[in-house]
C-alpha positions in Angstrom: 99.6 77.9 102.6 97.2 80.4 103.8 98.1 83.4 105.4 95.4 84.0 108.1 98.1 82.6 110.8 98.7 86.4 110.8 95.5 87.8 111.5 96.9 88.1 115.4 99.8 89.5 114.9 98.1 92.2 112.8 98.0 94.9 115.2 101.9 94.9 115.6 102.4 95.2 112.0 100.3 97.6 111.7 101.2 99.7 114.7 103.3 102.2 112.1 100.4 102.9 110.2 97.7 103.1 112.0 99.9 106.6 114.2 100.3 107.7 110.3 96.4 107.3 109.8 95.5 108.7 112.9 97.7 111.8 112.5 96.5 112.7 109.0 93.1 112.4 110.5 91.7 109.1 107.9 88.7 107.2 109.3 88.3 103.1 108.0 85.9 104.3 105.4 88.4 106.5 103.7 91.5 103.5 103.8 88.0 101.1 102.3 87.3 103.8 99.8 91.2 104.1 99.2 91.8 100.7 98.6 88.4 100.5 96.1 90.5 103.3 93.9 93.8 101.4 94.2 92.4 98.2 92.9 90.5 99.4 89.8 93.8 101.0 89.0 95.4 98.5 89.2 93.0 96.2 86.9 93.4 100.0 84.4 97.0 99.1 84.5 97.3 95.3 83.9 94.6 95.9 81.3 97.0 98.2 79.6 99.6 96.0 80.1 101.9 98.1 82.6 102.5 95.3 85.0 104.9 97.6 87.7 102.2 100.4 88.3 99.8 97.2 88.3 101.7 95.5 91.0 102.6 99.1 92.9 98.9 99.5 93.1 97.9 96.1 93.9 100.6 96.5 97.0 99.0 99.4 98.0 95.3 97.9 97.9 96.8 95.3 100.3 98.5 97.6 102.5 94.8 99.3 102.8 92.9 96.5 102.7 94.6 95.8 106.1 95.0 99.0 107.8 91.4 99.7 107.6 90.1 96.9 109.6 92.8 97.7 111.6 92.1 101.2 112.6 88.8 100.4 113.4 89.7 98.0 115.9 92.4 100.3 117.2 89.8 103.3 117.6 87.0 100.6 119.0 84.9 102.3 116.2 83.9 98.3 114.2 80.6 98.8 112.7 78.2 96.6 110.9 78.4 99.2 108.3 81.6 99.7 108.2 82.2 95.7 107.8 79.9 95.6 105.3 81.3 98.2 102.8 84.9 96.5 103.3 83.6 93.0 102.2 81.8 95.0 99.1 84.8 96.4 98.1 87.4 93.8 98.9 84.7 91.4 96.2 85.4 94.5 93.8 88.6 94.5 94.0 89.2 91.0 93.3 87.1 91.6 90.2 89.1 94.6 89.5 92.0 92.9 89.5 91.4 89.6 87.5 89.8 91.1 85.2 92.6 93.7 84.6 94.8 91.2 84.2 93.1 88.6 81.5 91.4 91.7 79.7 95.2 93.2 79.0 96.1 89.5 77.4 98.1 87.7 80.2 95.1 84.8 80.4 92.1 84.1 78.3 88.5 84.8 79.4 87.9 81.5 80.1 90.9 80.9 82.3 89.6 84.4 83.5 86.3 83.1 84.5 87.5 80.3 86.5 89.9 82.8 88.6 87.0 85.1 89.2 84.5 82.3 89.8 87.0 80.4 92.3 87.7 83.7 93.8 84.2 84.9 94.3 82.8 81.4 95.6 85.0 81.2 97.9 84.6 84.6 99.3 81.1 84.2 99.6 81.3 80.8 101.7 83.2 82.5 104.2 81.0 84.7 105.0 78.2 82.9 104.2 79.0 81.0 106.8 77.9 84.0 109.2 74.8 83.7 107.8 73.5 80.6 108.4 74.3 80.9 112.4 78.0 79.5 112.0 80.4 82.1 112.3 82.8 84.0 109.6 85.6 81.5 108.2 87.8 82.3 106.0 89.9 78.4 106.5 91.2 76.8 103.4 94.3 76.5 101.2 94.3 79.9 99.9 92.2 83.0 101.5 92.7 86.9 100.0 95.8 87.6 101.8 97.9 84.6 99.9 96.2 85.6 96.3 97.4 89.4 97.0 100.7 88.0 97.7 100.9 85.9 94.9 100.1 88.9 92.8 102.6 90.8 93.7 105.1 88.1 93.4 104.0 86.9 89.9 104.0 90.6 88.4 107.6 91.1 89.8 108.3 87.8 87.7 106.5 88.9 84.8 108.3 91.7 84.8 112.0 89.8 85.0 110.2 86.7 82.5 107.5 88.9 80.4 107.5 85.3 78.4 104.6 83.2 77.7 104.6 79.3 78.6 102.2 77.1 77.0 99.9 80.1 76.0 99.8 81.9 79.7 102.2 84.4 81.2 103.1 84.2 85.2 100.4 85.9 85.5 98.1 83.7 83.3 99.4 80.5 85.2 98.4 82.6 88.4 95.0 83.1 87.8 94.8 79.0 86.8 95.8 78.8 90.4 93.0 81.3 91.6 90.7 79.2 89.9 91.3 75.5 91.1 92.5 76.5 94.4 89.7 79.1 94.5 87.1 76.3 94.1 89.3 73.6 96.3 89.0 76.5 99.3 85.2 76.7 98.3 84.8 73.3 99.1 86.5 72.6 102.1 84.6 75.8 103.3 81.1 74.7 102.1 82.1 71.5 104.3 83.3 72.9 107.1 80.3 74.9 107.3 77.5 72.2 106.5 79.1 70.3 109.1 78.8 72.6 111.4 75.3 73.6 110.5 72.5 74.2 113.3 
């Protein structure tokens, strides 16, 4: 299910944005700080319960989320720093977000807390795995590109089905999703990486 198959083909798809970037003159820590903006929008929207500016913005985080990275390589400019900052503010945004969305009623706060714990476990274990002399991985059955996708696809249905099954919106069901596959991907990751352990 994961996305990261297209983590190579990256620079291709980004090719039109990255001339865009360079002409406007943006640096990687602008599109970072960008996408930081976009998401806590977007979690201002959902909280407030407009789903299509919510899922507009949350596009827009992932188109940025992307591109950053992306210039960086292109301009051979990848820093520690600059790494850093992006991982702060991608775990921010994924806060942002869920929160936006149980805060403005589409989920409780306890289906809340499992999507945010899932979500920020399994983060953490990828690059955890850095850490302790393994190398980054970001394996698993559903990494940050497929929740950003799923986001957008669920608050497109919300916005066709705004009804409520079983207690939970699309978006409610989504972020039961976040949470079990959240800590299924923390697993196989905390695996994979104590098997692989020095």
């Amino acid at each position: 299910m994961t996305l990261e198959i297209l983590r190579p083909h990256m620079k291709d798809i980004m090719a039109p944005f990255i001339t865009a970037s360079r002409k406007i003159g943006l640096t990687p820590n602008n599109l970072t700080v960008g996408a930081f903006l976009t998401a806590a929008a977007a979690g201002i929207f959902f909280f407030l319960g407009n789903v299509l500016f919510g899922t507009l913005l949350v596009a827009f985080n992932a188109l940025l989320d992307g591109l950053d990275g992306a210039l960086a390589r292109a301009e051979n400019i990848q820093s520690p720093r600059g790494d850093f900052l992006d991982h702060v503010v991608d775990r921010y945004a994924d806060i942002f977000i869920i929160t936006g969305i149980f805060a403005g009623g589409y989920a409780s706060w306890q289906v809340g807390v499992l999507a945010l714990t899932g979500v920020l476990m399994s983060s953490y274990l990828g690059t955890q795995a850095q850490a302790v002399g393994v190398g980054r991985y970001y394996g698993g059955v559903l990494g940050r590109a497929d929740r950003l996708v799923l986001i957008l696809c669920a608050g497109l249905l919300t916005m066709v089905v705004p009804a409520f099954f079983l207690g939970l919106s699309i978006l409610g069901w989504l972020l039961v999703v976040f949470g079990v596959m959240g800590h299924i991907t923390a697993a196989q990751r905390f695996l994979y990486i104590w098997r692989r352990m020095p």
